[in-house]
PDBQT receptor file of N, H, CA, C and O in Angstrom, charges set to zero:
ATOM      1  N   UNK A   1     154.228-178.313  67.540  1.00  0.00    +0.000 N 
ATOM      2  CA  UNK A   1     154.020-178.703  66.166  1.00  0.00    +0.000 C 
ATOM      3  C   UNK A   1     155.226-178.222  65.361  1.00  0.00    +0.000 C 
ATOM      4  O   UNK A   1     155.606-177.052  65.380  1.00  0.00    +0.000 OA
ATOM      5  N   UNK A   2     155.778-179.151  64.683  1.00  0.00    +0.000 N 
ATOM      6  H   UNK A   2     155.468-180.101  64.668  1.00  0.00    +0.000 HD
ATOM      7  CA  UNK A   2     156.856-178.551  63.741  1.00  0.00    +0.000 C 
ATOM      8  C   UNK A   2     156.106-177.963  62.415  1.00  0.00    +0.000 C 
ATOM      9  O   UNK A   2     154.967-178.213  62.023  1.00  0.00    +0.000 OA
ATOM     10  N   UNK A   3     157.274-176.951  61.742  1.00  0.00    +0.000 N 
ATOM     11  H   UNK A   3     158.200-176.748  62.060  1.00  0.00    +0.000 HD
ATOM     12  CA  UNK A   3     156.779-176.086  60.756  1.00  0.00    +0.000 C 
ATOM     13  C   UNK A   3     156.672-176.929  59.823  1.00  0.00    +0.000 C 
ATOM     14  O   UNK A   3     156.216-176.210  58.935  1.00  0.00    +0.000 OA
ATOM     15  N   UNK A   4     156.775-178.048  59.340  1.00  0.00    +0.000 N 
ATOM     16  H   UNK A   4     157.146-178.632  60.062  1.00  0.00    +0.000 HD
ATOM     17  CA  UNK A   4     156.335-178.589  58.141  1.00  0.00    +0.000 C 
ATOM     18  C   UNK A   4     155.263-179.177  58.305  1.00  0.00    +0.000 C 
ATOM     19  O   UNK A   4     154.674-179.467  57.264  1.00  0.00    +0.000 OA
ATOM     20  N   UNK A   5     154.806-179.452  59.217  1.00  0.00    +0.000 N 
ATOM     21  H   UNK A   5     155.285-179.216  60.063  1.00  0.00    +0.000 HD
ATOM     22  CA  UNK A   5     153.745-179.894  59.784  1.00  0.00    +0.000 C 
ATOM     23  C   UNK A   5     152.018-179.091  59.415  1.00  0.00    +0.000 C 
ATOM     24  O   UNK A   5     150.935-179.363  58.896  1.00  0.00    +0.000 OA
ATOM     25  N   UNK A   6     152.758-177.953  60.122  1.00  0.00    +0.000 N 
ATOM     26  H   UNK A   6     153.638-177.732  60.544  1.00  0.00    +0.000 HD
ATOM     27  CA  UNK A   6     151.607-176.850  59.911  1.00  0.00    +0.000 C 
ATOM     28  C   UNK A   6     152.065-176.287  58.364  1.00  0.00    +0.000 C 
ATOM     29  O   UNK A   6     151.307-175.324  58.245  1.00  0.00    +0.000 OA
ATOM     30  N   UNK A   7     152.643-176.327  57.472  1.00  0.00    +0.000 N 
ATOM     31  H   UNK A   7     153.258-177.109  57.568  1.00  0.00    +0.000 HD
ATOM     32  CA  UNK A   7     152.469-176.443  56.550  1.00  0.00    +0.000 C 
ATOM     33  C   UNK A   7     152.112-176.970  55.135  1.00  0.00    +0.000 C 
ATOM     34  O   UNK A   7     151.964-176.654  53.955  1.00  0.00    +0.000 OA
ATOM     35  N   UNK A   8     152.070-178.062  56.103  1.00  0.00    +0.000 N 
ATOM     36  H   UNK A   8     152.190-178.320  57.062  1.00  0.00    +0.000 HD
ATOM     37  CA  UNK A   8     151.275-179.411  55.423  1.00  0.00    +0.000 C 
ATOM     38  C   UNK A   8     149.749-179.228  55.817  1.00  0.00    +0.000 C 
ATOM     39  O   UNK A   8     148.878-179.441  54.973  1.00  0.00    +0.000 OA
ATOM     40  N   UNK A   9     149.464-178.869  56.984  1.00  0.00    +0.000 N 
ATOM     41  H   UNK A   9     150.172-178.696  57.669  1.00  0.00    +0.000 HD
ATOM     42  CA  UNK A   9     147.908-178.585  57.243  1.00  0.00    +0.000 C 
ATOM     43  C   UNK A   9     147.682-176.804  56.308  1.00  0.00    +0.000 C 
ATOM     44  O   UNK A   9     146.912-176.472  55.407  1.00  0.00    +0.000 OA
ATOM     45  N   UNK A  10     148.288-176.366  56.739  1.00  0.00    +0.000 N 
ATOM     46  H   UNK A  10     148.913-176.636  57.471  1.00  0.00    +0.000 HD
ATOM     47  CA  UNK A  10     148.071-175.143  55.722  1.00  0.00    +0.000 C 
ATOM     48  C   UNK A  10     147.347-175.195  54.482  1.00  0.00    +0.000 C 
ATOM     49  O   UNK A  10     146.274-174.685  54.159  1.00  0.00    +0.000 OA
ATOM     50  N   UNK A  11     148.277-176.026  53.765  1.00  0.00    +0.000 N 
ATOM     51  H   UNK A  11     149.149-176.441  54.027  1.00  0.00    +0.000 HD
ATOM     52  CA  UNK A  11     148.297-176.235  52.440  1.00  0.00    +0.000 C 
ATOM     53  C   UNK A  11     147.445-177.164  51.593  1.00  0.00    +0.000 C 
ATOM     54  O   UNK A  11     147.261-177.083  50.379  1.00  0.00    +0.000 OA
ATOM     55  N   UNK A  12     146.845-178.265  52.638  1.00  0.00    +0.000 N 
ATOM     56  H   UNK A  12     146.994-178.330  53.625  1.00  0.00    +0.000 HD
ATOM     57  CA  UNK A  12     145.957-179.187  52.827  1.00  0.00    +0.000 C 
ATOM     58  C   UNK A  12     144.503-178.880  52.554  1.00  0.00    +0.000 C 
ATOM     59  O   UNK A  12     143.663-179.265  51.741  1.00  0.00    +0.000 OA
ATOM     60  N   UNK A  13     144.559-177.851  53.778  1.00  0.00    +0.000 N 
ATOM     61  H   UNK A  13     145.242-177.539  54.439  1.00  0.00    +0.000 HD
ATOM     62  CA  UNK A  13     143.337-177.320  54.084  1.00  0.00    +0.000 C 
ATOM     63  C   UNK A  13     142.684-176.002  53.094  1.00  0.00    +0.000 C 
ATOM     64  O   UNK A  13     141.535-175.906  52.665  1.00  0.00    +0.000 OA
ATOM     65  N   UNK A  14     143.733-175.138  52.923  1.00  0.00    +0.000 N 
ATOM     66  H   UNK A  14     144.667-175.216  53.271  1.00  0.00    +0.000 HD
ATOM     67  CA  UNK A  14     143.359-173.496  51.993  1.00  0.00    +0.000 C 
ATOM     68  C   UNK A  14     144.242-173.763  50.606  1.00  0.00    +0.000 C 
ATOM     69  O   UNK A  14     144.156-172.981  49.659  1.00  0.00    +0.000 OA
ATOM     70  N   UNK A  15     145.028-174.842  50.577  1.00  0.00    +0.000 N 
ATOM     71  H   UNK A  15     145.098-175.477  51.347  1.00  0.00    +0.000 HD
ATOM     72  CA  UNK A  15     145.581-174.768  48.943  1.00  0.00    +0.000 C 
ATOM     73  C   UNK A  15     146.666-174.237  49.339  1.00  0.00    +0.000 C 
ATOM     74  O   UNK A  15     146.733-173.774  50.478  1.00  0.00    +0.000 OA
ATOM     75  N   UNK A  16     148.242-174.179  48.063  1.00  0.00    +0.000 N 
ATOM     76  H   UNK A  16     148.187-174.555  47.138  1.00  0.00    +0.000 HD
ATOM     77  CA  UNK A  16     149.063-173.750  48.419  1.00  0.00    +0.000 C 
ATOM     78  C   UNK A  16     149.166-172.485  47.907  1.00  0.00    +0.000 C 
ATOM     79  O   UNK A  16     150.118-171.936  48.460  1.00  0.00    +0.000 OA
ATOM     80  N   UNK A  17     148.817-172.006  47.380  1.00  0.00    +0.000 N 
ATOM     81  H   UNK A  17     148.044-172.453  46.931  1.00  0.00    +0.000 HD
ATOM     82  CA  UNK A  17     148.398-170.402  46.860  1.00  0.00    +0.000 C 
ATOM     83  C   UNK A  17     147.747-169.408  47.951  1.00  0.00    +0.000 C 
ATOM     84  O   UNK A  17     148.160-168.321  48.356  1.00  0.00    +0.000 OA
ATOM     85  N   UNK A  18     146.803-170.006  48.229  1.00  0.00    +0.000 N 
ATOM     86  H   UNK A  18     146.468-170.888  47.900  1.00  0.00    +0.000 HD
ATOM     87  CA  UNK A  18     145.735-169.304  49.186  1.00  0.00    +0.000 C 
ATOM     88  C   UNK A  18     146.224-169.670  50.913  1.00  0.00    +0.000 C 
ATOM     89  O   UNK A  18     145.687-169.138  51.884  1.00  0.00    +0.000 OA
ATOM     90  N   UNK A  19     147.251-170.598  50.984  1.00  0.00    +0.000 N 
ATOM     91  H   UNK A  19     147.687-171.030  50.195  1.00  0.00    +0.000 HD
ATOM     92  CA  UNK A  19     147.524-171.158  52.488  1.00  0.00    +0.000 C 
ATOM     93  C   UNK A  19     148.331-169.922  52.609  1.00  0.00    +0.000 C 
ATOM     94  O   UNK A  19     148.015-168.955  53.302  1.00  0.00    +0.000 OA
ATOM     95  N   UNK A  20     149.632-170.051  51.725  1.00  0.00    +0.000 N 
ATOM     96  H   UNK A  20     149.889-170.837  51.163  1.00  0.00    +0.000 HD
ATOM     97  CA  UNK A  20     150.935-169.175  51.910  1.00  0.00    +0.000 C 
ATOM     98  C   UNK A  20     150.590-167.105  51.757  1.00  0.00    +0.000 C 
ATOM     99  O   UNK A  20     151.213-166.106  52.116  1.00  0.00    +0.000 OA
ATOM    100  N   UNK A  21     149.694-167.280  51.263  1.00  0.00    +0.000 N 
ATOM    101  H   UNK A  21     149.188-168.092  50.971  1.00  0.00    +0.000 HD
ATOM    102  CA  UNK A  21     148.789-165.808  50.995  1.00  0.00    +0.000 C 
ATOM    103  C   UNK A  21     148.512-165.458  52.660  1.00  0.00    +0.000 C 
ATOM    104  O   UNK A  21     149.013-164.571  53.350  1.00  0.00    +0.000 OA
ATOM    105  N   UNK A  22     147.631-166.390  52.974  1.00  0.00    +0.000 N 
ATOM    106  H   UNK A  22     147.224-167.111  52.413  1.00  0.00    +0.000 HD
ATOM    107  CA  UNK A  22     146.977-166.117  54.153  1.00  0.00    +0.000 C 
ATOM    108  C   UNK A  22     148.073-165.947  55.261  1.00  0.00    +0.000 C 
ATOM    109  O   UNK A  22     148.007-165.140  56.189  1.00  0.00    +0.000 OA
ATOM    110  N   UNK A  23     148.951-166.711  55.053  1.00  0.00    +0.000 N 
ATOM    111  H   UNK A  23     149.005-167.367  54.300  1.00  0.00    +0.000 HD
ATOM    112  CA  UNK A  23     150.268-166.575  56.232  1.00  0.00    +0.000 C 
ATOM    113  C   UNK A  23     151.099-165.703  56.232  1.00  0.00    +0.000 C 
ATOM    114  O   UNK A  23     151.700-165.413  57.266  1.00  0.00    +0.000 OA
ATOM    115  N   UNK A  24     151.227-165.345  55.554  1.00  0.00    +0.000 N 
ATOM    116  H   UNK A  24     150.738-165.581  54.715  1.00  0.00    +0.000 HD
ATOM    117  CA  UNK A  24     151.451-163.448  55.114  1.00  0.00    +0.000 C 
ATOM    118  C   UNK A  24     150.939-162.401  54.937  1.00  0.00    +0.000 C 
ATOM    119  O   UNK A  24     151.492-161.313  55.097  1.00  0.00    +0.000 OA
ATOM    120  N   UNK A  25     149.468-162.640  54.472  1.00  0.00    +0.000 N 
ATOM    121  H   UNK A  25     149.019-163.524  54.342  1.00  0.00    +0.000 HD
ATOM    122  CA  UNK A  25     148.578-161.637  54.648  1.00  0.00    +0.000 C 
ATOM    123  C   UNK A  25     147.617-161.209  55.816  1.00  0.00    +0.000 C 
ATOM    124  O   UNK A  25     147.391-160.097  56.294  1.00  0.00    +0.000 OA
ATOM    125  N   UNK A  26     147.131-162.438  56.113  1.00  0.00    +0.000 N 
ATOM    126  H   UNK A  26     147.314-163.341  55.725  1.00  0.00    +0.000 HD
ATOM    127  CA  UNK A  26     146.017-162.015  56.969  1.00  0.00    +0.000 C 
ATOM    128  C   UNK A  26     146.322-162.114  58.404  1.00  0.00    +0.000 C 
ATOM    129  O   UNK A  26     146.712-163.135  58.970  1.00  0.00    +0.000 OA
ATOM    130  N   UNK A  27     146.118-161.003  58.927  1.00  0.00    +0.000 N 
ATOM    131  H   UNK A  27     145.801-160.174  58.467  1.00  0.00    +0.000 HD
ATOM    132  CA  UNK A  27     146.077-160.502  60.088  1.00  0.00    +0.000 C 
ATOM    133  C   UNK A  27     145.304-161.179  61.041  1.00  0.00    +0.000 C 
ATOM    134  O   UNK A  27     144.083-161.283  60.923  1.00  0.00    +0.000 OA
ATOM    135  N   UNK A  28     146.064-161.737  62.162  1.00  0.00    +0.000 N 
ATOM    136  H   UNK A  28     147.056-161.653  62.258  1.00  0.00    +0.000 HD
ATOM    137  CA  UNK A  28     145.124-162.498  63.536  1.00  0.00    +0.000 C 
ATOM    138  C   UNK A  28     144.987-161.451  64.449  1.00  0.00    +0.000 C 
ATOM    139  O   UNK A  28     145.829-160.595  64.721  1.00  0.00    +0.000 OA
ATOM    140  N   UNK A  29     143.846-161.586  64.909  1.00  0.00    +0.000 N 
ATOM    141  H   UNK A  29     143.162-162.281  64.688  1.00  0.00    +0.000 HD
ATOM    142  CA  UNK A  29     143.576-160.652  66.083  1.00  0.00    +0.000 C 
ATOM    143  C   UNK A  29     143.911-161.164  67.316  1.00  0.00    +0.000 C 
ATOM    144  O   UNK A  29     144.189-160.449  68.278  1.00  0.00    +0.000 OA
ATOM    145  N   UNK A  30     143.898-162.271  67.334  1.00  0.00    +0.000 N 
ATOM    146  H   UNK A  30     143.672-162.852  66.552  1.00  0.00    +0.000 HD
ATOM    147  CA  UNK A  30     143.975-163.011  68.495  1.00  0.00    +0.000 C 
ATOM    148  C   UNK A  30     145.515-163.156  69.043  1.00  0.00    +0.000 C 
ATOM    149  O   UNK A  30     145.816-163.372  70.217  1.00  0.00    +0.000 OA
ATOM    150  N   UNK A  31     146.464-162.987  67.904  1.00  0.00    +0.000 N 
ATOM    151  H   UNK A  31     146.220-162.812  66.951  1.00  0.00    +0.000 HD
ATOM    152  CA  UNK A  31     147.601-163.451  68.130  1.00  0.00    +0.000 C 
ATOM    153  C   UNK A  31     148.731-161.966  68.270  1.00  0.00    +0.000 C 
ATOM    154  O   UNK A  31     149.927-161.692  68.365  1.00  0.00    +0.000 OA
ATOM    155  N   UNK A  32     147.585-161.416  68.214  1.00  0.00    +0.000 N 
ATOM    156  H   UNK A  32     146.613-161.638  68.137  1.00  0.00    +0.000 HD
ATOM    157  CA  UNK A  32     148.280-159.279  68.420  1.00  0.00    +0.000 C 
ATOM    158  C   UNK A  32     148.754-158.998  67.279  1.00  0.00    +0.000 C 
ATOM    159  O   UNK A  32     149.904-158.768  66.903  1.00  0.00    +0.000 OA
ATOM    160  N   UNK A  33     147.374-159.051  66.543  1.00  0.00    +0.000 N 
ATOM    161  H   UNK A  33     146.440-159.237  66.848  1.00  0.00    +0.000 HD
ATOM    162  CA  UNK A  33     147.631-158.345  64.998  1.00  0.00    +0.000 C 
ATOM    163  C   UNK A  33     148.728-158.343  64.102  1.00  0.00    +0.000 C 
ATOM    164  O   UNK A  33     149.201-157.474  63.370  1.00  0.00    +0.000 OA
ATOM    165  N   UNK A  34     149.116-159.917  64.411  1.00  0.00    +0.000 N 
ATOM    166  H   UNK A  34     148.731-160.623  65.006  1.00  0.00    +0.000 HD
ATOM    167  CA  UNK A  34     150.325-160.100  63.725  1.00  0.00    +0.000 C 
ATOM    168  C   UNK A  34     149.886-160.993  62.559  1.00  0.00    +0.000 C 
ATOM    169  O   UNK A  34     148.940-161.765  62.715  1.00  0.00    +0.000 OA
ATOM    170  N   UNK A  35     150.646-160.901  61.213  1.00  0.00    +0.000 N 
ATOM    171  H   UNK A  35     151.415-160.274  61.086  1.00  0.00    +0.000 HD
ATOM    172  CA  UNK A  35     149.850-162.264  60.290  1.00  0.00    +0.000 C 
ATOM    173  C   UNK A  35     150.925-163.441  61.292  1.00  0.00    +0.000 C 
ATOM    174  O   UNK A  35     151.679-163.358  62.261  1.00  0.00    +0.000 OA
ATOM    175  N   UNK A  36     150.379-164.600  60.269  1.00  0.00    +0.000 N 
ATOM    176  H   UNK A  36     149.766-164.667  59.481  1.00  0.00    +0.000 HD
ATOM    177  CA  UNK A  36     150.920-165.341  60.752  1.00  0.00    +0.000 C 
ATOM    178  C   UNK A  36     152.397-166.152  60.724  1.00  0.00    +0.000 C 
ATOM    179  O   UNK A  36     152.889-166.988  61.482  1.00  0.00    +0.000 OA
ATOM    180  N   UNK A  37     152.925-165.430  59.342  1.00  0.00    +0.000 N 
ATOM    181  H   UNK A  37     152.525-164.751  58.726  1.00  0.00    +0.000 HD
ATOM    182  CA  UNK A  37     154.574-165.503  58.945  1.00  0.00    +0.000 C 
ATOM    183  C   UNK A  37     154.953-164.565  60.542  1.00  0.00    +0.000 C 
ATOM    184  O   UNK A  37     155.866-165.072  61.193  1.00  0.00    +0.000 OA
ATOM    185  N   UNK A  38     154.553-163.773  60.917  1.00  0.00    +0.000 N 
ATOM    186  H   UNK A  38     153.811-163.361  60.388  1.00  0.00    +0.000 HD
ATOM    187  CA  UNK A  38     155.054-162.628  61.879  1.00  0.00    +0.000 C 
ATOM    188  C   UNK A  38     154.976-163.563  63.053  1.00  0.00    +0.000 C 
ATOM    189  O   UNK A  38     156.055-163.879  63.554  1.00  0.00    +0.000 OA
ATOM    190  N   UNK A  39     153.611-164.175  63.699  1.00  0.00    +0.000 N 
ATOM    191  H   UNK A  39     152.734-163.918  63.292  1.00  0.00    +0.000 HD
ATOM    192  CA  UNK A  39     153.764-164.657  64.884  1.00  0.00    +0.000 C 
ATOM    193  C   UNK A  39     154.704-165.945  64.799  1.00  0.00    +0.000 C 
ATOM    194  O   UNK A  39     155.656-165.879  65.576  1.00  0.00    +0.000 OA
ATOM    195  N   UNK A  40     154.652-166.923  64.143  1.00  0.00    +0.000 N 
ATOM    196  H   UNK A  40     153.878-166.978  63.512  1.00  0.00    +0.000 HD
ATOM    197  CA  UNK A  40     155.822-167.947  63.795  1.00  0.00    +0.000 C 
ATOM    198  C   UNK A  40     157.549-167.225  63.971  1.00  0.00    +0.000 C 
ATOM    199  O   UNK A  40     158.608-167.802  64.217  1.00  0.00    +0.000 OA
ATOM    200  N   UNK A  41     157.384-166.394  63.833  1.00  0.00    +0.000 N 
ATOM    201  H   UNK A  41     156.524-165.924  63.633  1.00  0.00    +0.000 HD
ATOM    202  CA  UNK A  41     159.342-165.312  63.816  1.00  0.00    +0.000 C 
ATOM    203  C   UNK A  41     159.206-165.104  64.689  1.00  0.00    +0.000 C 
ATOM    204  O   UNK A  41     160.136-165.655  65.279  1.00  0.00    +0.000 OA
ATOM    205  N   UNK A  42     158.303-164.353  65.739  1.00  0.00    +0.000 N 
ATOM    206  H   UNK A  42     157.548-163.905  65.260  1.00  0.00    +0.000 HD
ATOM    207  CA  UNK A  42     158.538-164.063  67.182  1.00  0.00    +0.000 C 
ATOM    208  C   UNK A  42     158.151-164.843  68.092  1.00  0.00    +0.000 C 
ATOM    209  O   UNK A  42     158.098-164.575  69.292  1.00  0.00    +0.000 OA
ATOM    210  N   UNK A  43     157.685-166.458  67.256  1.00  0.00    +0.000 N 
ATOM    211  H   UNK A  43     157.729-166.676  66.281  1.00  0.00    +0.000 HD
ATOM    212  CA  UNK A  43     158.619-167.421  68.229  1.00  0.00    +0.000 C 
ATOM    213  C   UNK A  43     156.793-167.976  69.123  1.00  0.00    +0.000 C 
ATOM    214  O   UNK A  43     156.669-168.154  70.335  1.00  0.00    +0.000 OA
ATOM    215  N   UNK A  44     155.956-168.087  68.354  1.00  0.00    +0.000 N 
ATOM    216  H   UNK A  44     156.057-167.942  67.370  1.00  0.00    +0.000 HD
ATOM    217  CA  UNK A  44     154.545-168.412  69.050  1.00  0.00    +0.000 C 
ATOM    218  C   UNK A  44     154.312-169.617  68.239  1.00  0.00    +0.000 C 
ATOM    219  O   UNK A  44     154.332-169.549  67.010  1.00  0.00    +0.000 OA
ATOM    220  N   UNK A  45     154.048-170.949  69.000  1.00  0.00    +0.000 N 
ATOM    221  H   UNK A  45     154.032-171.005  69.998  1.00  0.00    +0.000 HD
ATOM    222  CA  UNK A  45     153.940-171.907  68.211  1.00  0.00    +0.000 C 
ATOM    223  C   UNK A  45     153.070-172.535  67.166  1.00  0.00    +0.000 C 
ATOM    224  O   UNK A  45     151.977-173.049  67.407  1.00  0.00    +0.000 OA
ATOM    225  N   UNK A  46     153.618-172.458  66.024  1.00  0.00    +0.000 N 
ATOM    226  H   UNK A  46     154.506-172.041  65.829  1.00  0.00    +0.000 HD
ATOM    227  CA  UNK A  46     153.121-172.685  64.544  1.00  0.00    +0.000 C 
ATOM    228  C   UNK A  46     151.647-173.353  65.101  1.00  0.00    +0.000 C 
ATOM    229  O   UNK A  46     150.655-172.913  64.519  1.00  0.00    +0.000 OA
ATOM    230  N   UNK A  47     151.421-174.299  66.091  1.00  0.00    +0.000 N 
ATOM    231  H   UNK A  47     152.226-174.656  66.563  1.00  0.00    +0.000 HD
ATOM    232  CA  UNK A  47     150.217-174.728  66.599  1.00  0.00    +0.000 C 
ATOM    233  C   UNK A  47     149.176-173.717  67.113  1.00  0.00    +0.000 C 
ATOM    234  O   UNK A  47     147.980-173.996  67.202  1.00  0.00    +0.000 OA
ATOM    235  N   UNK A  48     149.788-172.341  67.495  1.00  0.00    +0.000 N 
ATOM    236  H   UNK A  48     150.759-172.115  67.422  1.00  0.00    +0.000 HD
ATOM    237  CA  UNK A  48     148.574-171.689  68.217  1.00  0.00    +0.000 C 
ATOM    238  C   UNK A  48     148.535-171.123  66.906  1.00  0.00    +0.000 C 
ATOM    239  O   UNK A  48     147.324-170.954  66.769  1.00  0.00    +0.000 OA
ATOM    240  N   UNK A  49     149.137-170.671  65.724  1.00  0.00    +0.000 N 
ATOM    241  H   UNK A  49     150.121-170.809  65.835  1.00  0.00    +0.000 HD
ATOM    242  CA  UNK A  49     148.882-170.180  64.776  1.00  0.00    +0.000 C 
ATOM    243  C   UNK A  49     147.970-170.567  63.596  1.00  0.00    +0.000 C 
ATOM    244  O   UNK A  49     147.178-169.802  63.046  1.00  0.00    +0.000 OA
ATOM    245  N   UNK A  50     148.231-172.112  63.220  1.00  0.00    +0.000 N 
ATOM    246  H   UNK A  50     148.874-172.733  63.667  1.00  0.00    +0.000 HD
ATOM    247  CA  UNK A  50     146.930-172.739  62.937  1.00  0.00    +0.000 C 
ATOM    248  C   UNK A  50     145.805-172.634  63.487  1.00  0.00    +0.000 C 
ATOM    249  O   UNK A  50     144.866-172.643  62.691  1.00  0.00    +0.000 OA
ATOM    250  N   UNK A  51     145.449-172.501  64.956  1.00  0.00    +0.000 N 
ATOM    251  H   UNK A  51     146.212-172.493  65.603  1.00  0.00    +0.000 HD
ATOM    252  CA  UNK A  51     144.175-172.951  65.810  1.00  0.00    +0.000 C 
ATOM    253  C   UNK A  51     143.565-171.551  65.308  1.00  0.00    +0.000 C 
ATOM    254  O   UNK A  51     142.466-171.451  64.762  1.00  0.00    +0.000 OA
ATOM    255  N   UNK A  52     144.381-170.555  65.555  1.00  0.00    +0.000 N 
ATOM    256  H   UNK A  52     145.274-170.636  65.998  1.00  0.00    +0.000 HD
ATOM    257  CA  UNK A  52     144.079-169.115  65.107  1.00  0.00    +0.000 C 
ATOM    258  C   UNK A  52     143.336-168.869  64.074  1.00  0.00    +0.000 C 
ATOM    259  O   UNK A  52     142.213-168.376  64.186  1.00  0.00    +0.000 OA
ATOM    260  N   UNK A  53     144.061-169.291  62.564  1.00  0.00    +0.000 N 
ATOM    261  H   UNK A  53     144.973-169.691  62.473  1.00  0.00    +0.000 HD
ATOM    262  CA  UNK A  53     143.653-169.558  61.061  1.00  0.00    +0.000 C 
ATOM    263  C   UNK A  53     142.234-170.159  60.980  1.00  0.00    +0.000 C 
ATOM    264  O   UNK A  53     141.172-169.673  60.592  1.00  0.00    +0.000 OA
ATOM    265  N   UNK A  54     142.514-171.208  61.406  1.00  0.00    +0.000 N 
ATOM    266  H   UNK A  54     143.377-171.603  61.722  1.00  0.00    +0.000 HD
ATOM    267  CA  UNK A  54     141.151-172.157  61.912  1.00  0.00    +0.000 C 
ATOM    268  C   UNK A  54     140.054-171.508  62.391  1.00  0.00    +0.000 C 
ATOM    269  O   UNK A  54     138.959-171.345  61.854  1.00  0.00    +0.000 OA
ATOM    270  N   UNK A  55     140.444-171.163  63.424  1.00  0.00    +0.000 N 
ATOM    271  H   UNK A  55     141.334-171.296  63.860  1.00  0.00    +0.000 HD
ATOM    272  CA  UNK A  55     138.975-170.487  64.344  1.00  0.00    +0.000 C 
ATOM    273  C   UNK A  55     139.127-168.961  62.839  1.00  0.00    +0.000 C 
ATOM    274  O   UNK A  55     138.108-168.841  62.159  1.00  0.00    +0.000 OA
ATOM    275  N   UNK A  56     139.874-168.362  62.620  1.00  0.00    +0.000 N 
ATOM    276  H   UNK A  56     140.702-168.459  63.172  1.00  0.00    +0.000 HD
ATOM    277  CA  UNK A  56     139.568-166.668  61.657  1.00  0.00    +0.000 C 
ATOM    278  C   UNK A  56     138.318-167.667  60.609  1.00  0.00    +0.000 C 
ATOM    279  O   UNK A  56     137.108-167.440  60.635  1.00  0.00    +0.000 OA
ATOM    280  N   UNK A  57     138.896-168.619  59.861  1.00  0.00    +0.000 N 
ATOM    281  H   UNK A  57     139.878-168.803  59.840  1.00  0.00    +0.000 HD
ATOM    282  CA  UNK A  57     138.331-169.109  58.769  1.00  0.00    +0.000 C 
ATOM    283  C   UNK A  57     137.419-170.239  58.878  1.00  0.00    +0.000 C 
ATOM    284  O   UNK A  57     137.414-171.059  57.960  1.00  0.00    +0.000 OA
ATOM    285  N   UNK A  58     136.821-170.356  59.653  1.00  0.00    +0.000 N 
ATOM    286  H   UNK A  58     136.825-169.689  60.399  1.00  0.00    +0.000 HD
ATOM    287  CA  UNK A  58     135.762-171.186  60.627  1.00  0.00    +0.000 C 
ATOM    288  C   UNK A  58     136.102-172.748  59.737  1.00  0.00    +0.000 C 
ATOM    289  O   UNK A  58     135.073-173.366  59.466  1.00  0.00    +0.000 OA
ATOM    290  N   UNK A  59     136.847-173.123  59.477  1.00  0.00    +0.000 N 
ATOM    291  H   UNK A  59     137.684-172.622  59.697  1.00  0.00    +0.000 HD
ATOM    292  CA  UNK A  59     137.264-174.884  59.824  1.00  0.00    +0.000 C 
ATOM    293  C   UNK A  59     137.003-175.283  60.890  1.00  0.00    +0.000 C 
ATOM    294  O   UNK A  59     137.265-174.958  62.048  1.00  0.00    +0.000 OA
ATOM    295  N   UNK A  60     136.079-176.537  60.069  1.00  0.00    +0.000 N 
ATOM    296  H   UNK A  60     135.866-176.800  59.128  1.00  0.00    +0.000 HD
ATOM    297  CA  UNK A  60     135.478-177.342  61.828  1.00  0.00    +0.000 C 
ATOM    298  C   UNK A  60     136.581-177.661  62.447  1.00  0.00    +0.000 C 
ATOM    299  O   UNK A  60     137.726-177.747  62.003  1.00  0.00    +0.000 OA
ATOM    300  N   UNK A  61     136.038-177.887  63.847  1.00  0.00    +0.000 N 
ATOM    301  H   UNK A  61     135.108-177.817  64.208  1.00  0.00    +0.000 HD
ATOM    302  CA  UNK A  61     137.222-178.149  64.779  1.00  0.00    +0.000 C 
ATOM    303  C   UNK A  61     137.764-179.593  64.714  1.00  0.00    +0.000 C 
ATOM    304  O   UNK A  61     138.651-180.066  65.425  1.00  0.00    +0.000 OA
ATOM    305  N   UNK A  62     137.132-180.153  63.820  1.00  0.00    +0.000 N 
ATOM    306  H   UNK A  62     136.411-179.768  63.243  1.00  0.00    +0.000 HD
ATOM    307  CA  UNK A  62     137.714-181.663  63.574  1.00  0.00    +0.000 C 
ATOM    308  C   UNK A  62     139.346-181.676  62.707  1.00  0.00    +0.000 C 
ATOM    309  O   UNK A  62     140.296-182.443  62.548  1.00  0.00    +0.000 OA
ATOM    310  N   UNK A  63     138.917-180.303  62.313  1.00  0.00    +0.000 N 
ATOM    311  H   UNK A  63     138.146-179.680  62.443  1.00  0.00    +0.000 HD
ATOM    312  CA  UNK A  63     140.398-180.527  60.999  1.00  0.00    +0.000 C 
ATOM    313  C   UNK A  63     141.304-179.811  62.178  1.00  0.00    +0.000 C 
ATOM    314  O   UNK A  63     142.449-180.243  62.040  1.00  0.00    +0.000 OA
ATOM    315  N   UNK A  64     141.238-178.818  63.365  1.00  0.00    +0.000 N 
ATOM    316  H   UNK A  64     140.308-178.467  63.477  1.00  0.00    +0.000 HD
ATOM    317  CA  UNK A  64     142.511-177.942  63.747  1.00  0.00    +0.000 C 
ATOM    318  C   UNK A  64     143.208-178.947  64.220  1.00  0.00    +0.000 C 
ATOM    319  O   UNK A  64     144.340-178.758  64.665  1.00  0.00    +0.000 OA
TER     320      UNK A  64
């Protein structure tokens, strides 16, 4: 998935206030307690990082 991509679902889905918050703030467990600006830099694809967001913030699985 390219990054504009998942930033278009980001932003879509949680708003652009609350998308870009969350991608800096909130911590995935799944992805080794990294937010998700962090796992995107060390290179984990913006796709497992959405699915992540998704499953933390229970969006049906129709939207991941």
């Amino acid at each position: 998935m390219r990054l504009t991509e998942f930033q278009e679902l980001l932003h879509t889905e949680f708003g652009v206030a609350r998308g870009d918050a969350l991608l800096t703030d909130h911590v995935i467990p799944s992805l080794g307690g990294r937010t998700g600006s962090d796992a995107i830099g060390a290179g984990i694809d913006p796709r497992d990082v959405w699915r992540a967001l998704c499953a933390d913030f229970d969006v049906p699985r129709g939207r991941w």
